[in-house]
C-alpha positions in Angstrom: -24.1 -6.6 -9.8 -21.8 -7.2 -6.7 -22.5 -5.5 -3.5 -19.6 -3.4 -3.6 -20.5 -2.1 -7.1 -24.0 -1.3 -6.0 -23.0 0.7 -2.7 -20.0 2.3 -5.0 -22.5 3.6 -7.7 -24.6 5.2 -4.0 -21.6 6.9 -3.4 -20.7 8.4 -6.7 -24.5 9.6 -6.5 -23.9 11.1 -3.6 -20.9 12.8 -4.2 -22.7 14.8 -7.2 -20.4 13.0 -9.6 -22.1 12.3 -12.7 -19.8 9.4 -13.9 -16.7 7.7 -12.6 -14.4 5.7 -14.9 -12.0 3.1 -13.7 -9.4 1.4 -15.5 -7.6 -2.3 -14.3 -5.9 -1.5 -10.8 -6.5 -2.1 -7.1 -9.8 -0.5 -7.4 -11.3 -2.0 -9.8 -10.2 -5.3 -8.6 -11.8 -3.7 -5.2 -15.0 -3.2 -6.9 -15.5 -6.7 -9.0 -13.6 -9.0 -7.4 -11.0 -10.0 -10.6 -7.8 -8.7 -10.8 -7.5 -7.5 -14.2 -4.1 -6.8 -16.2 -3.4 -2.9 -17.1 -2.1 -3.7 -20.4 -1.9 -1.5 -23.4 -5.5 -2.5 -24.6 -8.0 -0.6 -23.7 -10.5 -1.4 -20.7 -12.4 0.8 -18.9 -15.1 0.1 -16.6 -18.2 3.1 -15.9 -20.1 3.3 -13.2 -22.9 6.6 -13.7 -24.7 8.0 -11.0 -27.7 6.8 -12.8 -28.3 3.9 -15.2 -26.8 1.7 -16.4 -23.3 0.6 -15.4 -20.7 -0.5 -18.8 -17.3 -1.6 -19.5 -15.0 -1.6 -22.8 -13.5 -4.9 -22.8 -10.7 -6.4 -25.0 -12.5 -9.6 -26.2 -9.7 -12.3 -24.5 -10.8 -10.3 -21.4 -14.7 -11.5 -22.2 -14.6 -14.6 -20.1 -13.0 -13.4 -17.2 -15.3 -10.3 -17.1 -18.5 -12.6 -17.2 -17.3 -14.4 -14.3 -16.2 -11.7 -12.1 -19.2 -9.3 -12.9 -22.0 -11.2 -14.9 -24.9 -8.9 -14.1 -23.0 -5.4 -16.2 -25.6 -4.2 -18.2 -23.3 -2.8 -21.1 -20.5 -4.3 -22.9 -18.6 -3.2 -25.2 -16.3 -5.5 -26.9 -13.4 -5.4 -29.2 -10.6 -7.6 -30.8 -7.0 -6.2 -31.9 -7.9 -6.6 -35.6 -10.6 -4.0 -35.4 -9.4 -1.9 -32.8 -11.1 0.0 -30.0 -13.3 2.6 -32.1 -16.0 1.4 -32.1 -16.7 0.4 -28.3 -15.2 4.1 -27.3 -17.6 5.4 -29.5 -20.2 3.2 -28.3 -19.5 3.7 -24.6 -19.2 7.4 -25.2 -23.0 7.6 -27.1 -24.1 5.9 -23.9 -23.0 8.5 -21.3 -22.8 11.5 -23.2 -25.0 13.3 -21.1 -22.5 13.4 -17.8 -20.6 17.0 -17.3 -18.6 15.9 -14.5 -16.5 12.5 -14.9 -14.5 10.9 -12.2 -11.0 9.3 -12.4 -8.2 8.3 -10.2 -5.3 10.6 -10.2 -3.2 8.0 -9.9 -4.5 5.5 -11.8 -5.9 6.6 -14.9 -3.2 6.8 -18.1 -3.0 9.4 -21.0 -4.1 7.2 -23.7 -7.0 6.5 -21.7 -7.7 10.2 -20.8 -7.8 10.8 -24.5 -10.4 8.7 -24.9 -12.5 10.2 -22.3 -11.7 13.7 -24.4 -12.6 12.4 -27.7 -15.3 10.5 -27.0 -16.9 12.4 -23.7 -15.9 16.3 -24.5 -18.6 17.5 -23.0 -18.0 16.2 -19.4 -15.5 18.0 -17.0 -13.0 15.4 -15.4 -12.6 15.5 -11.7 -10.9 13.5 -9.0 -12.6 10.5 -7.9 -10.0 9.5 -5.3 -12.2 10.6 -2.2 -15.1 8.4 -3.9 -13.1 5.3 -4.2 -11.4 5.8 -0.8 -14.4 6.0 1.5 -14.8 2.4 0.8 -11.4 0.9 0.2 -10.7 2.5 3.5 -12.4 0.7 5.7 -11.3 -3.2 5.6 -13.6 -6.1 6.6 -12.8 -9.3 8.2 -11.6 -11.1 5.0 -9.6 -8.3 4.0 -7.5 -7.8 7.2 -7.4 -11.8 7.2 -5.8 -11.6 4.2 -3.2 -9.0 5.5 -2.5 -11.1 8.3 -1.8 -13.6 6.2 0.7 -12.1 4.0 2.0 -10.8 7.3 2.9 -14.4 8.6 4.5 -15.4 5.4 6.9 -12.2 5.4 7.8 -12.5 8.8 8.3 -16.3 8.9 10.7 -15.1 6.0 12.1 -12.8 7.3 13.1 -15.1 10.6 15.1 -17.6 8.3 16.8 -14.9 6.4 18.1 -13.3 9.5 19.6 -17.0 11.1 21.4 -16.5 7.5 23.0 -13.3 7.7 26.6 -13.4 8.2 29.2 -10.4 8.6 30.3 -9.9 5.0 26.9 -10.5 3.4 25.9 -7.7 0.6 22.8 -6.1 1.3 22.1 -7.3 -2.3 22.6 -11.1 -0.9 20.5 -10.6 2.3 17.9 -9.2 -0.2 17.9 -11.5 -2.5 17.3 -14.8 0.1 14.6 -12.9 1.4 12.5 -12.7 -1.3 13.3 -16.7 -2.2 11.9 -17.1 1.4 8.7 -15.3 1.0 7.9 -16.6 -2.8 8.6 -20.4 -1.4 6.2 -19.5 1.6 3.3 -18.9 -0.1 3.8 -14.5 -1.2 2.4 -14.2 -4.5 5.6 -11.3 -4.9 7.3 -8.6 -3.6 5.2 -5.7 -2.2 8.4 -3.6 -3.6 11.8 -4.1 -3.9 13.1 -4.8 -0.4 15.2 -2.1 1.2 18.0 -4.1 3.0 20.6 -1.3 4.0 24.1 -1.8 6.4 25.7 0.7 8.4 26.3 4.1 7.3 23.2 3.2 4.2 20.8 2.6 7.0 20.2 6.1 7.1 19.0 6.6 4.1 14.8 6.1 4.2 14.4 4.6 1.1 18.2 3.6 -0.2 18.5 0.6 -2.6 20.4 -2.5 -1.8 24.1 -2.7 -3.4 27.1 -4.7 -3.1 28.1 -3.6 -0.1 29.6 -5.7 2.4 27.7 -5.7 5.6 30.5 -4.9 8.3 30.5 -6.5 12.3 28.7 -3.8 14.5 26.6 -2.2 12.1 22.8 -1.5 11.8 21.3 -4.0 9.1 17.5 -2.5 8.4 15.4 -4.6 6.6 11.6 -3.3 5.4 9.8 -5.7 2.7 6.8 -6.7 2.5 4.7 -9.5 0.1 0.8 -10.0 -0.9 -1.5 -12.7 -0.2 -4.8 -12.7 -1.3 -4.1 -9.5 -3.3 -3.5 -7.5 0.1 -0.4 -6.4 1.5 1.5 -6.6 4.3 4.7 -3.3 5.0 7.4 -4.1 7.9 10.7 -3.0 8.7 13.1 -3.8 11.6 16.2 -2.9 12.1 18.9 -5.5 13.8 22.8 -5.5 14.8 25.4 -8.0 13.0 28.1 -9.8 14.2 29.1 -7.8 18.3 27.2 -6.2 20.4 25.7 -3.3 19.8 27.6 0.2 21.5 25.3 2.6 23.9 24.5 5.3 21.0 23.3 2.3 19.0 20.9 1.3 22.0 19.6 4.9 22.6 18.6 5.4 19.4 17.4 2.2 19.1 15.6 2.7 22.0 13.8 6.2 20.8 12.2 4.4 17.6 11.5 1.4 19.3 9.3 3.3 22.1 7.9 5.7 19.5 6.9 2.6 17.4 5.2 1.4 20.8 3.9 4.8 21.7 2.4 5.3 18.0 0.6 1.8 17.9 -1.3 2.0 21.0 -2.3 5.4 20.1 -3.9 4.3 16.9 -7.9 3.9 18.2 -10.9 4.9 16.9 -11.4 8.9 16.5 -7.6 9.6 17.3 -6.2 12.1 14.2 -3.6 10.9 12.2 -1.8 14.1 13.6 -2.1 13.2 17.0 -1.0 9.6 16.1 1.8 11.0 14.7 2.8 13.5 17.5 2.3 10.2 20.2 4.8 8.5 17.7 6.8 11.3 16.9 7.2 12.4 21.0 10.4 10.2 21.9 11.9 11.0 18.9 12.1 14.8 19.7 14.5 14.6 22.5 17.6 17.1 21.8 20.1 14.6 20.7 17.6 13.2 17.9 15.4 16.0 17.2 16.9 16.5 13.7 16.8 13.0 12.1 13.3 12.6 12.4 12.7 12.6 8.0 9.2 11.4 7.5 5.7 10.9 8.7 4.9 8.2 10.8 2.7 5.7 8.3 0.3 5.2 5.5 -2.9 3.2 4.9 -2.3 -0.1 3.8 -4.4 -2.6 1.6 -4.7 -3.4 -2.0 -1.8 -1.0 -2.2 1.3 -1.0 -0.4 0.2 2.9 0.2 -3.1 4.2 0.9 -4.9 6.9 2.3 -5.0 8.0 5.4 -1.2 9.8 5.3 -0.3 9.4 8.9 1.5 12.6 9.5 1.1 16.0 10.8 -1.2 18.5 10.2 -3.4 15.7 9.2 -7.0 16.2 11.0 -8.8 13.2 10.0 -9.7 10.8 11.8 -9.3 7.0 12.0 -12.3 4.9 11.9 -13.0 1.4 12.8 -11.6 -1.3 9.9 -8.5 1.1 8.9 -5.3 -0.6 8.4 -2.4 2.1 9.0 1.8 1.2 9.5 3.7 2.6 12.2 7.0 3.2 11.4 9.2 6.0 12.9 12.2 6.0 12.3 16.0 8.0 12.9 18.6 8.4 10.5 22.0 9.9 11.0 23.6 10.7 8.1 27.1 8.7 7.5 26.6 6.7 10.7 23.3 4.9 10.7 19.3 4.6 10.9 16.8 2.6 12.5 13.4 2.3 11.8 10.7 -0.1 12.8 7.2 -0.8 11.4 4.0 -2.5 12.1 0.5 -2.5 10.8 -2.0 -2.0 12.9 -6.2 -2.5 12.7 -8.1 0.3 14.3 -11.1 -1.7 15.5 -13.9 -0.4 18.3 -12.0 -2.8 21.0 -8.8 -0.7 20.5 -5.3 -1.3 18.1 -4.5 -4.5 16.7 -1.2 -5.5 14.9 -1.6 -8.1 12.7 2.7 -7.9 12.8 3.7 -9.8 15.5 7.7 -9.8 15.1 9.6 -9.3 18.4 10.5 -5.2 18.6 14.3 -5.9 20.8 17.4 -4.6 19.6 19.0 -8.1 18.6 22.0 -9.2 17.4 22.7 -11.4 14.6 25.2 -13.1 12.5 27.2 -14.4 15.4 
């Protein structure tokens, strides 16, 4: 059994869980080392408190599971011609005995939770998030290598798109030769749909690219990101097209891009994520911008493009060493424009770390 599986089945222990059940995601890829297909077969993978650890496997899954994790005490095959019966029932005989069963909130699907009904009735199910994120958390030196990775690719992409970007371009265009860009540089795929967004869209935090000309003088913000390694990488920056920019345009600019600043280096071991936020948040909260200020200041990042810890106020926990969070404040005006830049950063002992590296001044492009 892999390392991480034996120090994860210490911490269900510990947490007084009786049994956790996982199902293909970022987790269980986390936990074996495979990344497995959430398809609609039926594939769940149980790691008790005590005993013996099992998995319900479709057989074409057989091979790949032996490889990733040979040393799984239980499995429980099946094929599509006789269904999945028999392995639930199987796997259910097994750990009848648990009264408290541990899933994912936000990974676990209904026809799976049926399963766990039918076959486990007995056992009361329970949120498992706080199990699986005490390790997932904290990144090692291969993880974050792989984050800087995907981080070079995007913004090597991102550098040839913007020598690209002409007054007139849809955001859909600019979009679209950014993701060529970071496929043909080695991404294994988008991290999510880039949000490319001109002008007057630019305020919108999470708008979707449309046919919209991009026009001379407006804000073009660009966040994407792309995986490598199975970890990803989150960035945004916001540039000028085609003139100069105006002296509202540099003082709001200005405001993010010092909050951004402000918000990195505050990101050290035992700092809150509410005090990160506040550092960040601080040159944002002059009188003029005080009101288009719309979200927290960042996320974990990792296997998923979000992950705990929710940088953001009110938030008291604190940031320990191997935590990979973005920093990405941000001001939007509605009808005239928003910036917003991003970076992740690596909370180590020695202090922050961005394994971005993508210059922060206002520029202009498309001239």
């Amino acid at each position: 059994m892999s390392d991480r599986l034996n120090a994860f089945q210490e911490k269900v222990r510990a947490a007084g869980v009786d049994l956790v059940v996982l199902n293909p995601g970022p987790s269980m890829t986390y936990l074996t080392g495979h990344e497995f297909e959430a398809h609609e077969r039926l594939f769940l993978l149980f790691v008790p408190a005590e005993g013996r650890l099992g998995a319900i496997l479709p057989l074409l899954e057989q091979d790949n599971w032996a490889h990733a994790v040979p040393s799984v005490d239980n499995m429980w095959l099946w094929d599509d011609k006789d269904g999945a019966g028999a392995a639930a029932a199987a796997a259910g005989s097994e750990y009848a005995a648990a009264r408290t069963i541990g899933i994912e909130p936000l990974g676990l699907r209904y026809m799976e939770y049926e399963v766990l009904r039918e076959h486990l009735p007995a056992g009361e199910i329970v949120s498992a998030a706080a199990i699986v994120d005490s390790m997932r958390q904290f990144k090692d030196a291969d993880e974050v290598g792989r984050m800087r990775k995907a981080a070079e690719i995007a913004e090597a992409a991102l550098e040839e798109t913007v020598q690209l970007v002409r007054v007139g371009m849809t955001e859909k265009q600019i979009s679209a030769e950014l993701v060529s860009r970071m496929l043909g540089k080695g991404g294994e795929g988008i991290s999510f749909g880039p949000i490319v967004l001109g002008g007057p869209q630019s305020a919108l935090p999470h708008g979707v690219p449309g046919e919209r000309p991009v026009g001379a003088g407006e804000y073009l913000l660009i966040d994407f990101g792309t995986s490598w390694g199975g970890y990803h990488c989150d960035i945004t920056r916001t540039f000028v097209v085609g003139a100069e920019p105006d002296e509202r345009q540099r003082a709001v600019y200005e405001a993010v891009r010092q909050g951004n600043a402000d918000g990195c280096a505050k990101a050290t071991v035992g700092t809150s994520c509410h005090d990160v936020h506040m550092t960040s948040q601080a040159p944002l909260m002059a009188p003029e911008f005080a009101d288009y200020f719309k979200h927290r200041t960042g996320h974990g990042l990792g296997l998923d493009i979000h992950e705990p810890p929710s940088v953001m106020e009110g938030n008291h926990d604190t940031l320990g060493a191997g935590t990979v969070i973005t920093i990405e404040p941000g001001l939007y005006l509605e009808g005239w424009g928003g910036v917003r830049i991003e970076d992740d950063i690596w909370v180590t002992d020695d202090g922050p770390v961005s394994l971005t590296s993508y210059p922060h001044e206002l520029r202009v492009i498309g001239t």
